[in-house]
Backbone as ProteinMPNN parsed JSONL, in Angstrom:
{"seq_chain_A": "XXXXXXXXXXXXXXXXXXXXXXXXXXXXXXXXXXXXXXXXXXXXXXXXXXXXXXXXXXXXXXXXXXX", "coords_chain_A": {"N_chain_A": [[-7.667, 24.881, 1.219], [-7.383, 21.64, 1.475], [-5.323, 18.69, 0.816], [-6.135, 15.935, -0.942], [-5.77, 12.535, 0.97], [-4.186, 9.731, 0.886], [-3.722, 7.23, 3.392], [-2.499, 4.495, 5.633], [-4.008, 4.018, 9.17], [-3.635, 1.984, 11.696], [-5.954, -0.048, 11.687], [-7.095, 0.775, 10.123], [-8.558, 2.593, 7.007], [-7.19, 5.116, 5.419], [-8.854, 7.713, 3.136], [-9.028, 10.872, 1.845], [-11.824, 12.229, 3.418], [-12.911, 10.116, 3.647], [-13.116, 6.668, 5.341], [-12.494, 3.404, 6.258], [-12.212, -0.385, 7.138], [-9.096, -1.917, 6.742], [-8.299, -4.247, 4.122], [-6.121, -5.976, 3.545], [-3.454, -7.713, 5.514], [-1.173, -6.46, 6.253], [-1.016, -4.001, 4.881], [0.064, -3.695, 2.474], [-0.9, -3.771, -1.248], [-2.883, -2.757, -0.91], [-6.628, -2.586, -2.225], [-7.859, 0.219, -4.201], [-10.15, 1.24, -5.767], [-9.781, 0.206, -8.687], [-6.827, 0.602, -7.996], [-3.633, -0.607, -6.522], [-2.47, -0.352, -3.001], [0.832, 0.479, -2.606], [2.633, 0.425, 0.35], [5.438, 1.14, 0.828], [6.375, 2.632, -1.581], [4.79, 4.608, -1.532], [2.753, 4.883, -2.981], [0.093, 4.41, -5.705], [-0.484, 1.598, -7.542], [-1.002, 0.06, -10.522], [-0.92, -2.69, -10.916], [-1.338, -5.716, -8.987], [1.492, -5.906, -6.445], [3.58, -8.54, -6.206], [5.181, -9.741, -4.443], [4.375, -11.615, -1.204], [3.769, -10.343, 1.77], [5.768, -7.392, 3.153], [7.681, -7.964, 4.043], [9.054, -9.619, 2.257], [9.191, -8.213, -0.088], [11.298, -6.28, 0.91], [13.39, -8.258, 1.378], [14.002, -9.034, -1.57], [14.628, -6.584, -2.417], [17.161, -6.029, -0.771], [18.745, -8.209, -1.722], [18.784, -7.339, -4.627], [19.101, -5.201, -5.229], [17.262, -3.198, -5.911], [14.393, -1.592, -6.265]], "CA_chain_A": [[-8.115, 23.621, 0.689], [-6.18, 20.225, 1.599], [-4.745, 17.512, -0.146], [-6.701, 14.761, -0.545], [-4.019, 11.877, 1.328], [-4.15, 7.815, 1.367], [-2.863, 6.364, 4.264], [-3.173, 3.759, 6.299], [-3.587, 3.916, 9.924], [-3.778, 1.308, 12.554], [-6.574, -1.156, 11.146], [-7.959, 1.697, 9.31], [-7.612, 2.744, 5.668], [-8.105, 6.587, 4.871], [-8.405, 8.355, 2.098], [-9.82, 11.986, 2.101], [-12.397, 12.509, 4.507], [-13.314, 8.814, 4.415], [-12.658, 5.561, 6.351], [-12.869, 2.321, 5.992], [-11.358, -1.378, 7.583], [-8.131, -2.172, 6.309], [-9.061, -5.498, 4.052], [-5.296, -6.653, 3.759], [-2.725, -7.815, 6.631], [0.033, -4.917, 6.225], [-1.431, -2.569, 4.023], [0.478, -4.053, 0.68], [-1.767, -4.197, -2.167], [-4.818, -2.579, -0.517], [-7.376, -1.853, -3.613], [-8.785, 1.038, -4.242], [-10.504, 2.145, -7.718], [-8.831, -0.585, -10.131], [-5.278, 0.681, -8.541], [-2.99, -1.311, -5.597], [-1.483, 0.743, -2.556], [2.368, 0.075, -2.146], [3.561, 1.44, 1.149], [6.639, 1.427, 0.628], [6.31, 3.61, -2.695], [3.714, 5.659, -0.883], [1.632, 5.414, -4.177], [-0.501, 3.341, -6.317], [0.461, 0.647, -8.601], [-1.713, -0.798, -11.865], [-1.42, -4.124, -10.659], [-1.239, -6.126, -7.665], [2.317, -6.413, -6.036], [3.834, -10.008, -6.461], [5.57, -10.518, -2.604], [2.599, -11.41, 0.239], [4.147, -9.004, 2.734], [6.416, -6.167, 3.38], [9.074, -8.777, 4.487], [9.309, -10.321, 0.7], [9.891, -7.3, -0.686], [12.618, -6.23, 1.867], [14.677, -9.221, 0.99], [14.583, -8.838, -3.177], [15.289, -5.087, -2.388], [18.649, -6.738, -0.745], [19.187, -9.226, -2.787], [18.996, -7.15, -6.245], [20.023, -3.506, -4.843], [16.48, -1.848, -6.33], [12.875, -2.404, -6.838]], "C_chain_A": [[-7.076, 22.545, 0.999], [-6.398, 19.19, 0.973], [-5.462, 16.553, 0.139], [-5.205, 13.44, -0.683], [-4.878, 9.998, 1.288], [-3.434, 7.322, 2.279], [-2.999, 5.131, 5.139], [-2.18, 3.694, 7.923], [-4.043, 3.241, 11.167], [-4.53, 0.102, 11.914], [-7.272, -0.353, 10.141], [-7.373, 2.248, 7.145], [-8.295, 4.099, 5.427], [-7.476, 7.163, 3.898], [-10.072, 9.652, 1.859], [-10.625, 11.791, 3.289], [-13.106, 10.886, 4.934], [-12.175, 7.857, 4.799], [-12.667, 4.327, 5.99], [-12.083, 1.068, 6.458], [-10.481, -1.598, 6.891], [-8.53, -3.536, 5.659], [-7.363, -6.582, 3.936], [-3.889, -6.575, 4.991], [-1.776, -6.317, 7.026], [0.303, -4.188, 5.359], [-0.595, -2.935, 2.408], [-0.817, -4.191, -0.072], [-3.297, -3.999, -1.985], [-5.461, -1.437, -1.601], [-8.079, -0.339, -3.15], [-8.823, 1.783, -5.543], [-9.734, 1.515, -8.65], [-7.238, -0.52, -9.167], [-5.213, -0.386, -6.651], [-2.753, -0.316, -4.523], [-0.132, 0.036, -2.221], [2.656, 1.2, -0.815], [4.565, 1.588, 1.266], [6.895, 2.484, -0.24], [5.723, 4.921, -2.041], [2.84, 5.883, -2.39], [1.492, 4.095, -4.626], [0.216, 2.975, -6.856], [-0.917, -0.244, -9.423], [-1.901, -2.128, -11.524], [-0.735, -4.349, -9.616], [0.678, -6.017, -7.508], [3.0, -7.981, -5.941], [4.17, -10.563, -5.34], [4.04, -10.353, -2.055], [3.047, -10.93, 1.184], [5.674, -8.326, 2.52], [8.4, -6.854, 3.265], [10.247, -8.95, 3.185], [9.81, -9.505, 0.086], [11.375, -6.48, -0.265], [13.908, -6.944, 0.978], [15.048, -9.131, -0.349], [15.619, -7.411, -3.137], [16.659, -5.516, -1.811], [19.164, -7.193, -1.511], [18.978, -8.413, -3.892], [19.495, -5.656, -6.208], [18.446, -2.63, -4.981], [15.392, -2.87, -6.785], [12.627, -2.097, -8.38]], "O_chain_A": [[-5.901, 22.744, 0.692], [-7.496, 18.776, 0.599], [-5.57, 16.173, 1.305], [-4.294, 13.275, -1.495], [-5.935, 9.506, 1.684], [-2.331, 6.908, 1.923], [-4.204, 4.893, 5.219], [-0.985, 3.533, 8.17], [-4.885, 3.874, 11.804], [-3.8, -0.826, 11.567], [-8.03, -0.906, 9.344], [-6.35, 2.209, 6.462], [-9.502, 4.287, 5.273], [-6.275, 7.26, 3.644], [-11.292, 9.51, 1.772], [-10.105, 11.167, 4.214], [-13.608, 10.53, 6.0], [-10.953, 7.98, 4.711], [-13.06, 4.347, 4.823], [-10.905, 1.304, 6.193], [-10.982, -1.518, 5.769], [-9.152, -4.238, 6.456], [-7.419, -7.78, 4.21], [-3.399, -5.486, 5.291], [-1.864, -5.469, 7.914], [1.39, -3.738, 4.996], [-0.836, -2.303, 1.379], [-1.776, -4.719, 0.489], [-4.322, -4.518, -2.428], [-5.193, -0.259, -1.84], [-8.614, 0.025, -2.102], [-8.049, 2.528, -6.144], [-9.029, 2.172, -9.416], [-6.423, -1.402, -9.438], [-6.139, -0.715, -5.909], [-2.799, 0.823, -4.988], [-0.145, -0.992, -1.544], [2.838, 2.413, -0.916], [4.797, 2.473, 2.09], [7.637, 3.362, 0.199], [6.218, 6.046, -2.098], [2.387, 6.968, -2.753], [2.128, 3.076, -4.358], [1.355, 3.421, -6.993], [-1.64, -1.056, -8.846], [-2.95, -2.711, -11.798], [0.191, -3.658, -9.19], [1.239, -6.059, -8.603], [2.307, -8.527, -5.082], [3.719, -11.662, -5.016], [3.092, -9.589, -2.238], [2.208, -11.317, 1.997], [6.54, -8.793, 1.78], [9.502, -6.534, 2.82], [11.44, -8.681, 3.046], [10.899, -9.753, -0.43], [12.291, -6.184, -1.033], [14.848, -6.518, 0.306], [16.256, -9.126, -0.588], [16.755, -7.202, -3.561], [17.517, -5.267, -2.657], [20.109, -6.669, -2.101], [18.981, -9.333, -4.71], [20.175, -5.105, -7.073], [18.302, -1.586, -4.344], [15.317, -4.001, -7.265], [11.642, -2.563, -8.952]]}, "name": "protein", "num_of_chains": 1, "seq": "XXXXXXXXXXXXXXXXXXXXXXXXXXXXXXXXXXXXXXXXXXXXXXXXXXXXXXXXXXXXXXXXXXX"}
């Protein structure tokens, strides 16, 4: 039996045996079922993310040592 996985790859967004278009730029904050996806975390999150890309978060993670 295998793990059902979330990932996202290329323009695509999969999770288990389905598919579907990616609906945001670089995969931050892409919904699914009430929750967020963080790729960075590699897991959901309750509510949206506050940076608008990958970048934003980068730089706090500098600037403060830790998310």
């Amino acid at each position: 039996m295998a793990v059902w996985k979330f990932s996202i790859q290329g323009n695509e967004v999969c999770y288990g045996r389905n598919k579907r278009v990616k609906l945001t730029k670089d995969g931050c904050n892409e919904p699914y079922k009430n929750r967020y996806w963080c790729p960075k975390l590699k897991w959901f999150q309750s509510e949206p993310c506050p940076f608008l890309c990958q970048e934003e978060c980068e730089n706090f993670k500098l600037m403060c040592g830790a998310l």
